[in-house]
N, C-alpha and C positions, 0 to 999 in steps of 0.2 A: 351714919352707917359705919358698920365696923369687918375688919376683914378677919376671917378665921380659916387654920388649916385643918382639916378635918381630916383623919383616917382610919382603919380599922384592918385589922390582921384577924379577923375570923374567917371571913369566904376571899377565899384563895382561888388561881389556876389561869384556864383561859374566859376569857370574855366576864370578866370582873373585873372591879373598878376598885383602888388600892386608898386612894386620898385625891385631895384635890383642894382649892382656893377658895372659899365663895365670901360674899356678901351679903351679910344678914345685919340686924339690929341688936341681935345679942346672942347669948352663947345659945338658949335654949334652941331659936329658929334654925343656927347655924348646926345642931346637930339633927336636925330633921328636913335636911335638903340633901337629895338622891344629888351625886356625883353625876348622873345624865342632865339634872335637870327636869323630870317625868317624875311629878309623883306621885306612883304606885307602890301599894303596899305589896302585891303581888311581884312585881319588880325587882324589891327588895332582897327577897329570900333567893335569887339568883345570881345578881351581880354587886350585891352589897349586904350592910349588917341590919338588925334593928338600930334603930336610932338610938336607942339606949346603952349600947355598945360602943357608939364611934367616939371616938376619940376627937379634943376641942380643944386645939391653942388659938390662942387669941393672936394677932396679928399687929396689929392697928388699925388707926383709922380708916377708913376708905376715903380718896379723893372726892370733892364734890360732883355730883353728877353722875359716881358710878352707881348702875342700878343693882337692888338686891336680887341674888343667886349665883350660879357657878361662875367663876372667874376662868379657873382651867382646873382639868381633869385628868389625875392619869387610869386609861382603860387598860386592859392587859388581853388583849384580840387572841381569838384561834383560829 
C-alpha cells in the first residue's frame, strides 16, 4: 500500500473538505476516495470535486498494517 496526498481547490467555503492523507494501492483508487471516508457521488458535489479534478502526490509507502482509506482530513466546518 501506498500513501497519497490528495487535494483539490474547486469547492471552496464552509463545510468542505480541502485535502487530506489516505491509503490506497495506487494513484487511480487514491484519487476516488471522498476525504469523509463515505462514498457518495452525491456527497461529492457538496463537500468535495469530481475525482477527476483532485489532485495526487504520491507520498510513499505506507507502513505494514496500515489499512486502505483516509489517514487525516482537513474539513473547513461553518
Amino acid at each position: 500500500m501506498k500513501l497519497y496526498y490528495i487535494s483539490q481547490s474547486v469547492v471552496y467555503g464552509y463545510d468542505t473538505y480541502s485535502d487530506a492523507v489516505v491509503c490506497a494501492p495506487d494513484k487511480k483508487t487514491a484519487r476516488n476516495i471522498h476525504p469523509s471516508g463515505i462514498p457518495s457521488d452525491k456527497y461529492y458535489a457538496s463537500t468535495w470535486c469530481e475525482p477527476e479534478r483532485v489532485q495526487v502526490k504520491y507520498l510513499g509507502e505506507a507502513t505494514k498494517g496500515i489499512k486502505p482509506g483516509v489517514i487525516c482530513a482537513s474539513f473547513h466546518g461553518g
